[in-house]
PDB file with SEQRES, HELIX, SHEET and CRYST1 records, atoms N, CA, C and O in Angstrom:
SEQRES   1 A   64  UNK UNK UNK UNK UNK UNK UNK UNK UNK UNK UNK UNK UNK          
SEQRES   2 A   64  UNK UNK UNK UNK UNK UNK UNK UNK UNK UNK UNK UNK UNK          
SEQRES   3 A   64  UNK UNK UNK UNK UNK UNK UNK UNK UNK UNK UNK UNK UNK          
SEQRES   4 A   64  UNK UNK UNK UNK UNK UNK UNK UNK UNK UNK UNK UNK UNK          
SEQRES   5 A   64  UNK UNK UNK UNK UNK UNK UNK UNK UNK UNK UNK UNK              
HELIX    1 AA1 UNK A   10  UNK A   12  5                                   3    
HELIX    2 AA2 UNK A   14  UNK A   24  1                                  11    
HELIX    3 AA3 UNK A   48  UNK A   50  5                                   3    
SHEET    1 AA1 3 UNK A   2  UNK A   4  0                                        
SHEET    2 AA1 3 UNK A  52  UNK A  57 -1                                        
SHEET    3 AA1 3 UNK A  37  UNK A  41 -1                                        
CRYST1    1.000    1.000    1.000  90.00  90.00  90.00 P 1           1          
ATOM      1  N   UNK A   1       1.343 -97.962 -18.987  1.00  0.00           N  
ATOM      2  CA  UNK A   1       1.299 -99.351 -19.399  1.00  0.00           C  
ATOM      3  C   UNK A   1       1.528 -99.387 -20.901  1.00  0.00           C  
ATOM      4  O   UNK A   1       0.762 -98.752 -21.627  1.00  0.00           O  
ATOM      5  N   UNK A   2       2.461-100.039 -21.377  1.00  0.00           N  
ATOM      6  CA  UNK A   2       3.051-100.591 -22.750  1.00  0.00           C  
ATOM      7  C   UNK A   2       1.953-101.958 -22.951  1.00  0.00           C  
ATOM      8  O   UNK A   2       1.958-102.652 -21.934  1.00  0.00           O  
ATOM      9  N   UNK A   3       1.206-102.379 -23.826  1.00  0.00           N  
ATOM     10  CA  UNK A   3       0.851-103.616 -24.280  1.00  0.00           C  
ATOM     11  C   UNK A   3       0.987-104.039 -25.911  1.00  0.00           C  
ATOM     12  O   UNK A   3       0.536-103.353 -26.828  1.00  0.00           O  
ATOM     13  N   UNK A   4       1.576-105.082 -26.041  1.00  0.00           N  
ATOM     14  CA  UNK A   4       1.400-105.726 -27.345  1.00  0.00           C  
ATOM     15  C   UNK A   4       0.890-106.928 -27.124  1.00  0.00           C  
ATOM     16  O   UNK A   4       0.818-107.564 -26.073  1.00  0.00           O  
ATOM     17  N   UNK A   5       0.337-107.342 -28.822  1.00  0.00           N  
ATOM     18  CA  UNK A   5       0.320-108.376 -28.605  1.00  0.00           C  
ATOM     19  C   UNK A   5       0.867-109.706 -29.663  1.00  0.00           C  
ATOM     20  O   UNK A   5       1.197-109.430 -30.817  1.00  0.00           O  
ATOM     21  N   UNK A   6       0.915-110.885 -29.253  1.00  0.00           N  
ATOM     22  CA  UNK A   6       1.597-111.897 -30.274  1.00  0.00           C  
ATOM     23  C   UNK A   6       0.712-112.683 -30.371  1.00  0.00           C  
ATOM     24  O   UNK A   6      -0.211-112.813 -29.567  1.00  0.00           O  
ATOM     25  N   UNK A   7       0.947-113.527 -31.729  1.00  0.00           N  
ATOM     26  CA  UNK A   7       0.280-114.274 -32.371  1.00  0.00           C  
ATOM     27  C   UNK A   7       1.463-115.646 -31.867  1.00  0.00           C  
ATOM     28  O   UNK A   7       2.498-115.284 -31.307  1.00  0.00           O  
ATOM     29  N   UNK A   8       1.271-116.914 -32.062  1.00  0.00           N  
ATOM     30  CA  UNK A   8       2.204-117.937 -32.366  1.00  0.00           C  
ATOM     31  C   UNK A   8       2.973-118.477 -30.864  1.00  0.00           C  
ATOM     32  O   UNK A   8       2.620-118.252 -29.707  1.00  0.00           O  
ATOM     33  N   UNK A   9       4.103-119.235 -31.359  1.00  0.00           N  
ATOM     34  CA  UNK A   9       4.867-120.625 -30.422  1.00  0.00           C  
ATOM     35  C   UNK A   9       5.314-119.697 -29.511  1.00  0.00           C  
ATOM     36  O   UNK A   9       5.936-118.668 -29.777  1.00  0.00           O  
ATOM     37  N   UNK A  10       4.822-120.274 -27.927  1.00  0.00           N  
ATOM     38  CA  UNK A  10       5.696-119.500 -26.698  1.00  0.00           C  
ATOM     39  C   UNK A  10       6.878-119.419 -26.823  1.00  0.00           C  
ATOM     40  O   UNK A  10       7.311-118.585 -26.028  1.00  0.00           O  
ATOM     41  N   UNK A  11       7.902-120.007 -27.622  1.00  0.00           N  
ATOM     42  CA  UNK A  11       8.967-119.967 -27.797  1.00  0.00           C  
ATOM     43  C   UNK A  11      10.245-118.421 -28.498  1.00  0.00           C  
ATOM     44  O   UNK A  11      11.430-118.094 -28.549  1.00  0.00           O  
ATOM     45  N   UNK A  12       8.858-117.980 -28.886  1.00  0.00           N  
ATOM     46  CA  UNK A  12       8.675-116.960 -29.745  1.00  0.00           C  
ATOM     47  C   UNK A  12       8.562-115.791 -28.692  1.00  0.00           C  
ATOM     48  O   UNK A  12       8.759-114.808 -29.406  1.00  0.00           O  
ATOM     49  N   UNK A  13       8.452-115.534 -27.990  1.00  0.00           N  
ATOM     50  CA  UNK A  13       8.004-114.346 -26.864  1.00  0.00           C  
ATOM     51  C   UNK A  13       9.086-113.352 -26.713  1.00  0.00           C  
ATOM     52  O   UNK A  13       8.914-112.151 -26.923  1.00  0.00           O  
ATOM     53  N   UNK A  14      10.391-113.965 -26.284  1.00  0.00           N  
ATOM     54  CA  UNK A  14      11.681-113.216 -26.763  1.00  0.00           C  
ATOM     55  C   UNK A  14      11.597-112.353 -27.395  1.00  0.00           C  
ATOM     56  O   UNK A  14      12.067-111.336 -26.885  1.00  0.00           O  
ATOM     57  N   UNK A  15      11.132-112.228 -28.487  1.00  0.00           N  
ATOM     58  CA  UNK A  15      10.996-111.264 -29.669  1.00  0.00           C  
ATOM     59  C   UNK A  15      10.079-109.807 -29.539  1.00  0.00           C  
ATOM     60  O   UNK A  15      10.115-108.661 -29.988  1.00  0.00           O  
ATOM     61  N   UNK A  16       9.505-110.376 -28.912  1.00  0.00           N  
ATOM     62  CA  UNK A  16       8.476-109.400 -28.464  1.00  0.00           C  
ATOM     63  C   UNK A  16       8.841-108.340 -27.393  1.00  0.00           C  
ATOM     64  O   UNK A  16       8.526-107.151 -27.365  1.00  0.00           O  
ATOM     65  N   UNK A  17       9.829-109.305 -26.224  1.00  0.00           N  
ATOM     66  CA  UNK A  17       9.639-108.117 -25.138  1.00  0.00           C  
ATOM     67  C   UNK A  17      11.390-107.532 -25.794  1.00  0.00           C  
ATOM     68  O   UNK A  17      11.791-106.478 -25.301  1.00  0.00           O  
ATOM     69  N   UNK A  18      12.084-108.058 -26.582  1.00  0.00           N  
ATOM     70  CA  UNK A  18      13.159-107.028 -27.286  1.00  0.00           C  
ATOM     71  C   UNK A  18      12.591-106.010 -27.741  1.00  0.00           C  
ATOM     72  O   UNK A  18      12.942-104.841 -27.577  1.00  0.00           O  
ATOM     73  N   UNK A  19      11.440-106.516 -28.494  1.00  0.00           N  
ATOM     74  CA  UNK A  19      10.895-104.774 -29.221  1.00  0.00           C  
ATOM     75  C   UNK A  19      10.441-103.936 -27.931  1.00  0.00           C  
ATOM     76  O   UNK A  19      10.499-102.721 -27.742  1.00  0.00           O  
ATOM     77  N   UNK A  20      10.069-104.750 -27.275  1.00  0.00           N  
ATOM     78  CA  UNK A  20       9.402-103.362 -25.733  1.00  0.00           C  
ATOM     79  C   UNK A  20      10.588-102.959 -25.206  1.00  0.00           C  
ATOM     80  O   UNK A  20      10.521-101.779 -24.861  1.00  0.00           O  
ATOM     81  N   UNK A  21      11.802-103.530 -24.972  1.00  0.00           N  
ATOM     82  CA  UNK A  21      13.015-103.123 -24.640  1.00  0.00           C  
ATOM     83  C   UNK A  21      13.454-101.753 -25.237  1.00  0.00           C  
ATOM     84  O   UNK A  21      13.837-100.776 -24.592  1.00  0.00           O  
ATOM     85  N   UNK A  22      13.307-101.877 -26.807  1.00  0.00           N  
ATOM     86  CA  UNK A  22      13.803-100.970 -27.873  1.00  0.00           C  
ATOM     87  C   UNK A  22      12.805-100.204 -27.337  1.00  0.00           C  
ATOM     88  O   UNK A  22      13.244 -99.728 -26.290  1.00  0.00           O  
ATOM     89  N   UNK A  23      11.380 -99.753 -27.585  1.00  0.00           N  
ATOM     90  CA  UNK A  23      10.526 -99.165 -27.386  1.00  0.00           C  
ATOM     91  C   UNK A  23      11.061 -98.400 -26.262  1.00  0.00           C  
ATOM     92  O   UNK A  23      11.629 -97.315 -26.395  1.00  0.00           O  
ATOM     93  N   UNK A  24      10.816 -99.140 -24.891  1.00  0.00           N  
ATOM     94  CA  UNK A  24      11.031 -97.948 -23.954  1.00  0.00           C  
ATOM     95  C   UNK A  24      12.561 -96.997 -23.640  1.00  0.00           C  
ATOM     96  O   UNK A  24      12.799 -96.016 -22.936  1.00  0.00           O  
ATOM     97  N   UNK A  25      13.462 -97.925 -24.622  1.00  0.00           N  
ATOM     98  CA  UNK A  25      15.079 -97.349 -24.321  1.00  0.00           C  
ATOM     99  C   UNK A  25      14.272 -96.055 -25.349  1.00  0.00           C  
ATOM    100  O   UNK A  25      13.881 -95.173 -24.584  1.00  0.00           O  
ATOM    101  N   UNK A  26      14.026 -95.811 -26.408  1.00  0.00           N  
ATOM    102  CA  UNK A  26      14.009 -94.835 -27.588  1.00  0.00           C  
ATOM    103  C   UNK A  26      12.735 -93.836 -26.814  1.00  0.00           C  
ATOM    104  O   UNK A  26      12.499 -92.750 -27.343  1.00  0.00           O  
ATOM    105  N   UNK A  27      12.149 -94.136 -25.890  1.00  0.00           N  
ATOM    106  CA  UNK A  27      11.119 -93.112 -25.390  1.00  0.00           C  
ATOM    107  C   UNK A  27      12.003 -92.777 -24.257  1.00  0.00           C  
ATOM    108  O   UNK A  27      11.640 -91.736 -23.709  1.00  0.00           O  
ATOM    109  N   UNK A  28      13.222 -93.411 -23.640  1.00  0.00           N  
ATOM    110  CA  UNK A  28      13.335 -93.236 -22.383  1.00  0.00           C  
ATOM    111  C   UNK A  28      12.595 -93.547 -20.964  1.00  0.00           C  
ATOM    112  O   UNK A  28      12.904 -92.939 -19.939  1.00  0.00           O  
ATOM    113  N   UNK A  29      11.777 -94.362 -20.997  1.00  0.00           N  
ATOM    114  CA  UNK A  29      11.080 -94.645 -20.301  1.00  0.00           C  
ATOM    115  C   UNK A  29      11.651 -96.195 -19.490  1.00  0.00           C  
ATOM    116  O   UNK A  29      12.407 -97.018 -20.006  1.00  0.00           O  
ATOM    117  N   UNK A  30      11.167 -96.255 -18.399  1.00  0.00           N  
ATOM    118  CA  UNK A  30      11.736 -97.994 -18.195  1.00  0.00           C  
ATOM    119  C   UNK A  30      10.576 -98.532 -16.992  1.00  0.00           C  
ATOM    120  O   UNK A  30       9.835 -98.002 -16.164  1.00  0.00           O  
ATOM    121  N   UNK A  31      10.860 -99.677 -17.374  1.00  0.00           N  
ATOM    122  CA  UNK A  31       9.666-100.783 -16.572  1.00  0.00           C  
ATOM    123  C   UNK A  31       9.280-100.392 -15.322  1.00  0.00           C  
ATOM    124  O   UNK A  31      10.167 -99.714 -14.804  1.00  0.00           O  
ATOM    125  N   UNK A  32       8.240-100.550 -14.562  1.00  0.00           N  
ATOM    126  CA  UNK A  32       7.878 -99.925 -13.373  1.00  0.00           C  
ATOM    127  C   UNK A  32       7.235-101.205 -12.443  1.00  0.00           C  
ATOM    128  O   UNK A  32       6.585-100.953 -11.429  1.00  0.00           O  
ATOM    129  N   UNK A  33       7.515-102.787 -12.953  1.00  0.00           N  
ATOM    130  CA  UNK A  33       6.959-103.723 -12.567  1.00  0.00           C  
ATOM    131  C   UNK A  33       6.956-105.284 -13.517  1.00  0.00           C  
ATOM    132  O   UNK A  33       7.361-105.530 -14.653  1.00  0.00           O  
ATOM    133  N   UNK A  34       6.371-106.059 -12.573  1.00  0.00           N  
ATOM    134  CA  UNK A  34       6.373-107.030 -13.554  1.00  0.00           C  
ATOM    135  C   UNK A  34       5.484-107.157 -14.551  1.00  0.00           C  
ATOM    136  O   UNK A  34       4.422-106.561 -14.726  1.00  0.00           O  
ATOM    137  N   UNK A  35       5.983-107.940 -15.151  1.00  0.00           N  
ATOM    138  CA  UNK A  35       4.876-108.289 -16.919  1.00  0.00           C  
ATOM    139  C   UNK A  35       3.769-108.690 -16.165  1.00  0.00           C  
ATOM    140  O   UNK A  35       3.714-108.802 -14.941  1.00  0.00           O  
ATOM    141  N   UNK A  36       2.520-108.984 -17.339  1.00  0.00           N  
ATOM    142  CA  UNK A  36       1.900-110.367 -17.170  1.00  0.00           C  
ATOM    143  C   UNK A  36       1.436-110.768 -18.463  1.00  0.00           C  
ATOM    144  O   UNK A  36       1.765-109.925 -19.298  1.00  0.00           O  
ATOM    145  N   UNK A  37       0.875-111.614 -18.897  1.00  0.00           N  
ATOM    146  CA  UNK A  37       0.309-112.109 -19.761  1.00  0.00           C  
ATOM    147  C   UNK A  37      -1.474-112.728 -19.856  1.00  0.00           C  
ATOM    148  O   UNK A  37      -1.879-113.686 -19.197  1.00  0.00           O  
ATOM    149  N   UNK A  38      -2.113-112.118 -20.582  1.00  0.00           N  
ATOM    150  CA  UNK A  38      -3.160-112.969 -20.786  1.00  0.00           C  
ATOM    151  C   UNK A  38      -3.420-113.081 -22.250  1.00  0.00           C  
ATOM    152  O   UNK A  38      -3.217-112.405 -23.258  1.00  0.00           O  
ATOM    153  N   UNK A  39      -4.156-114.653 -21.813  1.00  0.00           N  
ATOM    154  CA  UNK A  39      -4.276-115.559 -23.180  1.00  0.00           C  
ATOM    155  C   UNK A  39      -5.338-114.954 -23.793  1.00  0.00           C  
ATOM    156  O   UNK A  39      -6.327-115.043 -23.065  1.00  0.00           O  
ATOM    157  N   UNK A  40      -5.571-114.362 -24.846  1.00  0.00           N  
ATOM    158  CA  UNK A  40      -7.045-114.302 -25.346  1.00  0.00           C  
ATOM    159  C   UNK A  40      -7.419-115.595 -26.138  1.00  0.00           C  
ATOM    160  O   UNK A  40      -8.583-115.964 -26.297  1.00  0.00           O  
ATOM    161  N   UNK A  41      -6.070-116.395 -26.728  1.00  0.00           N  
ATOM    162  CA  UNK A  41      -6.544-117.561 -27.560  1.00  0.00           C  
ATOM    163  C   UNK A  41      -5.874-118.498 -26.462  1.00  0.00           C  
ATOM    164  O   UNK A  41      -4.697-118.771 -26.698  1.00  0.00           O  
ATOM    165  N   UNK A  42      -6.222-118.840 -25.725  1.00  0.00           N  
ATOM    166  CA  UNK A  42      -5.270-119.894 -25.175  1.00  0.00           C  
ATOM    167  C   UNK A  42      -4.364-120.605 -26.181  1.00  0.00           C  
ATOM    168  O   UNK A  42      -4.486-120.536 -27.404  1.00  0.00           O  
ATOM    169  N   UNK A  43      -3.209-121.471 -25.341  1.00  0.00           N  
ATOM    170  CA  UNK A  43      -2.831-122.426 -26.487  1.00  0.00           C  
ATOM    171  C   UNK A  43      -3.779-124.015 -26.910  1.00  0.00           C  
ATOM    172  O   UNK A  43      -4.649-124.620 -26.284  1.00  0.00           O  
ATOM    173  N   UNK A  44      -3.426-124.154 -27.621  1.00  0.00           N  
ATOM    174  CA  UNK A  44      -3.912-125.667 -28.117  1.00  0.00           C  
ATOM    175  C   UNK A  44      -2.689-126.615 -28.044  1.00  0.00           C  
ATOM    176  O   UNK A  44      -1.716-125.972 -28.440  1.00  0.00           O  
ATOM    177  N   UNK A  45      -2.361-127.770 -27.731  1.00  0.00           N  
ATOM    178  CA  UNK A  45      -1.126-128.574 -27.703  1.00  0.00           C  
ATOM    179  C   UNK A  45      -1.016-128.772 -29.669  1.00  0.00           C  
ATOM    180  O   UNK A  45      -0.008-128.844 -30.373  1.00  0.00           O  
ATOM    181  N   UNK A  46      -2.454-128.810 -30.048  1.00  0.00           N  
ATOM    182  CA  UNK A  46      -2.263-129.283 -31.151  1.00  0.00           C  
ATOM    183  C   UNK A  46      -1.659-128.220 -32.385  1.00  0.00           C  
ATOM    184  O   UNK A  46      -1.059-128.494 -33.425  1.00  0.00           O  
ATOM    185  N   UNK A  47      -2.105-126.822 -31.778  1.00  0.00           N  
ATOM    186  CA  UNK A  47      -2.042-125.906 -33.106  1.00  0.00           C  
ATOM    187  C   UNK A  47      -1.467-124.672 -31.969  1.00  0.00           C  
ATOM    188  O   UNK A  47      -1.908-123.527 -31.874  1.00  0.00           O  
ATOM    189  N   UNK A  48      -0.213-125.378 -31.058  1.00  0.00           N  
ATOM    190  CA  UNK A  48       0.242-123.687 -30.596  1.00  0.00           C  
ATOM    191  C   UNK A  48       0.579-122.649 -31.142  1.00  0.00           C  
ATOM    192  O   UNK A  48       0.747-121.573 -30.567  1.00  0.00           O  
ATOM    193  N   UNK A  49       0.737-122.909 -32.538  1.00  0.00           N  
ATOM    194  CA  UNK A  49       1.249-122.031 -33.555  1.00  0.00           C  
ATOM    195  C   UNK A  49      -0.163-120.913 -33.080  1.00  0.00           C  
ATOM    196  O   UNK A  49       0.549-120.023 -32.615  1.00  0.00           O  
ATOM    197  N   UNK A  50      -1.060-120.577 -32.961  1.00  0.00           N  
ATOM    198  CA  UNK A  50      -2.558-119.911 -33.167  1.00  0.00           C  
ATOM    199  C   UNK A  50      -2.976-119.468 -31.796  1.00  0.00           C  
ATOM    200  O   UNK A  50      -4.072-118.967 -31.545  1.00  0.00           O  
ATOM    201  N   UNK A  51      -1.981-119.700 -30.893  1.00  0.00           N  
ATOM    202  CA  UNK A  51      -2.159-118.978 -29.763  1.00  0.00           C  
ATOM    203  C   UNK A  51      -1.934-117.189 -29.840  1.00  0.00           C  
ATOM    204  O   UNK A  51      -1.145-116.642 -30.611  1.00  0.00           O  
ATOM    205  N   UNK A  52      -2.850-116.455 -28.824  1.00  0.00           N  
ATOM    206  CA  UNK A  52      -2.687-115.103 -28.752  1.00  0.00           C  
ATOM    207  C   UNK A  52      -2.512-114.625 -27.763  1.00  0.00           C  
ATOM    208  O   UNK A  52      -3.589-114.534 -27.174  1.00  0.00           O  
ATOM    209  N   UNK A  53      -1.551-114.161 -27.088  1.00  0.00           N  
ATOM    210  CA  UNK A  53      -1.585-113.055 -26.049  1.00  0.00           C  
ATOM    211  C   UNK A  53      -1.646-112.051 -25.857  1.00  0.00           C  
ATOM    212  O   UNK A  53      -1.847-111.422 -26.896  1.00  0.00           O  
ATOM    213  N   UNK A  54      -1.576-111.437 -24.979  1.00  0.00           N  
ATOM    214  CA  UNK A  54      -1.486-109.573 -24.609  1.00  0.00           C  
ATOM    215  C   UNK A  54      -0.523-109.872 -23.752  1.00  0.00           C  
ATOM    216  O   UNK A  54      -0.668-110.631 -22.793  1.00  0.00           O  
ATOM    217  N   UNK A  55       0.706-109.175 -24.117  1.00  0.00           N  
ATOM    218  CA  UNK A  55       1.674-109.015 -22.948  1.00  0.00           C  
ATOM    219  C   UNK A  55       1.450-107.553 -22.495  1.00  0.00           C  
ATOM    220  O   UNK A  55       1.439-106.651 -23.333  1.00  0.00           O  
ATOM    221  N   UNK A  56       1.194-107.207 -20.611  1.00  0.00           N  
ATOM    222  CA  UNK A  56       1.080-105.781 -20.464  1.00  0.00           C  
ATOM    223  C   UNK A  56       2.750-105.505 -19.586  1.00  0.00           C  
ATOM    224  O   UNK A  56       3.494-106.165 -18.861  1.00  0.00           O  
ATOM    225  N   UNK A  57       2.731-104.548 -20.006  1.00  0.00           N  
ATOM    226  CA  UNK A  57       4.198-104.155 -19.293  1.00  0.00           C  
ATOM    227  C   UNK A  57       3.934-102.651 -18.450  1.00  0.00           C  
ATOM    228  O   UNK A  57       3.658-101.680 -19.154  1.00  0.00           O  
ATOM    229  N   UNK A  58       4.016-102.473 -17.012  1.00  0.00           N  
ATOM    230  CA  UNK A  58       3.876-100.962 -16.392  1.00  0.00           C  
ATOM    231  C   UNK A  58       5.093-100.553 -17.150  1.00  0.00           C  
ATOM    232  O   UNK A  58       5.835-101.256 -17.837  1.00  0.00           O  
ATOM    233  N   UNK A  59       5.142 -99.426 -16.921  1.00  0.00           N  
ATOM    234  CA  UNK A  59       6.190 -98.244 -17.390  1.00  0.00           C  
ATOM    235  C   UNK A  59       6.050 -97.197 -16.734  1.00  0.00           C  
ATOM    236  O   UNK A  59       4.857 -96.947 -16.558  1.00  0.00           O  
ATOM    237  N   UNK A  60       6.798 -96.400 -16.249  1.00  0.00           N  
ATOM    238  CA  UNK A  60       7.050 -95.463 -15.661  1.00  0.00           C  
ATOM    239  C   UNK A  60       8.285 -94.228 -16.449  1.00  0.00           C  
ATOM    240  O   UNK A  60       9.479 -94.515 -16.534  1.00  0.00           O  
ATOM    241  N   UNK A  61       7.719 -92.897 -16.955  1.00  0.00           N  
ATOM    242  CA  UNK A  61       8.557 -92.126 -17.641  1.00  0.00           C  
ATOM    243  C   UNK A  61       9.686 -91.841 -17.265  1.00  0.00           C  
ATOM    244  O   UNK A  61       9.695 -91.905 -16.036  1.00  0.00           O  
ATOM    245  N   UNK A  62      10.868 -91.497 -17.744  1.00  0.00           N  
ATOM    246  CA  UNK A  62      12.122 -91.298 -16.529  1.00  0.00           C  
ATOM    247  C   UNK A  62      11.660 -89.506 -16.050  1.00  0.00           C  
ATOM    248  O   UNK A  62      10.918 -88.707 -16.621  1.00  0.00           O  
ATOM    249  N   UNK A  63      12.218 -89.420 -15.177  1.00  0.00           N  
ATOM    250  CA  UNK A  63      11.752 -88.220 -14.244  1.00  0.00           C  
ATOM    251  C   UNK A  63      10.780 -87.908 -13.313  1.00  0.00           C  
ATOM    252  O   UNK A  63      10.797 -87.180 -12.320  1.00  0.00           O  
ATOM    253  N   UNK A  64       9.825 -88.681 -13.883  1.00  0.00           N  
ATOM    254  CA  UNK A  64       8.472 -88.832 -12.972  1.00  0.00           C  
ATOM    255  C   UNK A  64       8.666 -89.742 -11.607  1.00  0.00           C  
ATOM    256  O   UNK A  64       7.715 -89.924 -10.846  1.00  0.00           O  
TER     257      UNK A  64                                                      
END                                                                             
């Protein structure tokens, strides 16, 4: 399991799973399932900017 996490606008998320993209191409490794997400800050309508998630990603090594 790969996890990061983001700060800010859902709009913004893109960014994030490019770097896990890069990440697992440069380890060789590739996805073994779907994402998910949990909120630790939920959003606010008013201040989505201050939302937090954990995106977890399975992974599976190549060869294994």
């Amino acid at each position: 399991m790969t996890v990061c996490v983001r700060v800010g606008l859902p709009e913004h998320a893109h960014l994030v799973t490019a770097k896990i993209g890069c990440f697992l191409a440069a380890n060789g490794d590739h996805l073994a399932g779907p994402s998910r997400e949990v909120f630790l800050q939920p959003p606010d309508l008013d201040r989505m900017h201050e939302a937090v998630v954990e995106i977890q990603f399975p992974i599976q090594a190549m060869g294994c």
